[in-house]
C-alpha positions as CSV (number, residue, x, y, z in Angstrom):
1,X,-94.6,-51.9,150.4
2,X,-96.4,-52.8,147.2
3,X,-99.6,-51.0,148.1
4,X,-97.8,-48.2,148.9
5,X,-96.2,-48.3,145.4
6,X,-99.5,-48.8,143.8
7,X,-101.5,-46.0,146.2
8,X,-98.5,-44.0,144.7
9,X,-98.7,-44.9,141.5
10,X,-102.3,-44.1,140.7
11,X,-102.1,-40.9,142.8
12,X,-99.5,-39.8,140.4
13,X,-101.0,-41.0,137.4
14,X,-104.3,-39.3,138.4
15,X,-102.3,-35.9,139.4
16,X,-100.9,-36.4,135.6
17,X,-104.2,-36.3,134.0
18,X,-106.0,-33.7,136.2
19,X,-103.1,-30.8,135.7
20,X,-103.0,-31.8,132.1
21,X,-107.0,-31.2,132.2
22,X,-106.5,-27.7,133.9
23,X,-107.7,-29.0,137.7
24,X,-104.3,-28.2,138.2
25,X,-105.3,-27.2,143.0
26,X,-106.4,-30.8,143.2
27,X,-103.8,-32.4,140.3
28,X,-101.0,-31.0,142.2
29,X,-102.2,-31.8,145.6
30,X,-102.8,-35.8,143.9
31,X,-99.2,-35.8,142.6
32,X,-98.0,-34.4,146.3
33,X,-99.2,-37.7,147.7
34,X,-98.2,-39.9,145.0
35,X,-94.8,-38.3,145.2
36,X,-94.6,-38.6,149.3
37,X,-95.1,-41.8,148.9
38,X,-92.3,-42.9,146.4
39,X,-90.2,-40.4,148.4
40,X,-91.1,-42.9,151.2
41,X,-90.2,-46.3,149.1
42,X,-86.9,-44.6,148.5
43,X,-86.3,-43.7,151.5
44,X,-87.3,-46.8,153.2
45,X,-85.1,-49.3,150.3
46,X,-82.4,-46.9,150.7
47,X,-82.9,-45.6,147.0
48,X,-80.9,-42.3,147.3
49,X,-81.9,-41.1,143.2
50,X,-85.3,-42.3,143.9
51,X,-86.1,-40.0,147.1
52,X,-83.7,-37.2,145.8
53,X,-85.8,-36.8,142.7
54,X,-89.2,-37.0,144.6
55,X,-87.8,-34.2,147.1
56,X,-87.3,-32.0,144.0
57,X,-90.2,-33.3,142.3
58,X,-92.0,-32.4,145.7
59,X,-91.0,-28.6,145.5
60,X,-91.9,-28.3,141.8
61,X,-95.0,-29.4,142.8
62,X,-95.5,-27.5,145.9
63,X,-94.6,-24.5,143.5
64,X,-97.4,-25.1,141.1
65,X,-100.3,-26.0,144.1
66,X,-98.8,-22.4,145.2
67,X,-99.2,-20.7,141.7
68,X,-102.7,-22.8,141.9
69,X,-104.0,-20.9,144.4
């Protein structure tokens, strides 16, 4: 579970920088996995405001990959 928090974490970190540097196709698609994957850690320790906030995060995001292309 840690390495998936980590594998998260710098996916989303990395998603973070590359929007904010106007690579937004591959930024979103990095914050997509990193948010999958604390959707995951949430679902998996029973988190409800964890994965409920990485499902809305995940449409936001699939919104701007769409807007992207």
């Amino acid at each position: 579970m840690k390495y998936i928090s980590w594998f998260s974490t710098i996916f989303s970190v990395i998603g973070a920088f590359l929007v904010a540097g106007q690579y937004n196709l591959i930024g979103y698609i990095c914050f997509i996995i990193g948010g999958a994957g604390w959707g995951y850690i949430g679902f998996i320790n029973k988190d409800k405001a964890l994965y409920t906030m990485q499902g809305i995060f995940l449409l936001a995001n699939i919104m701007g990959l769409y807007n992207a292309l």
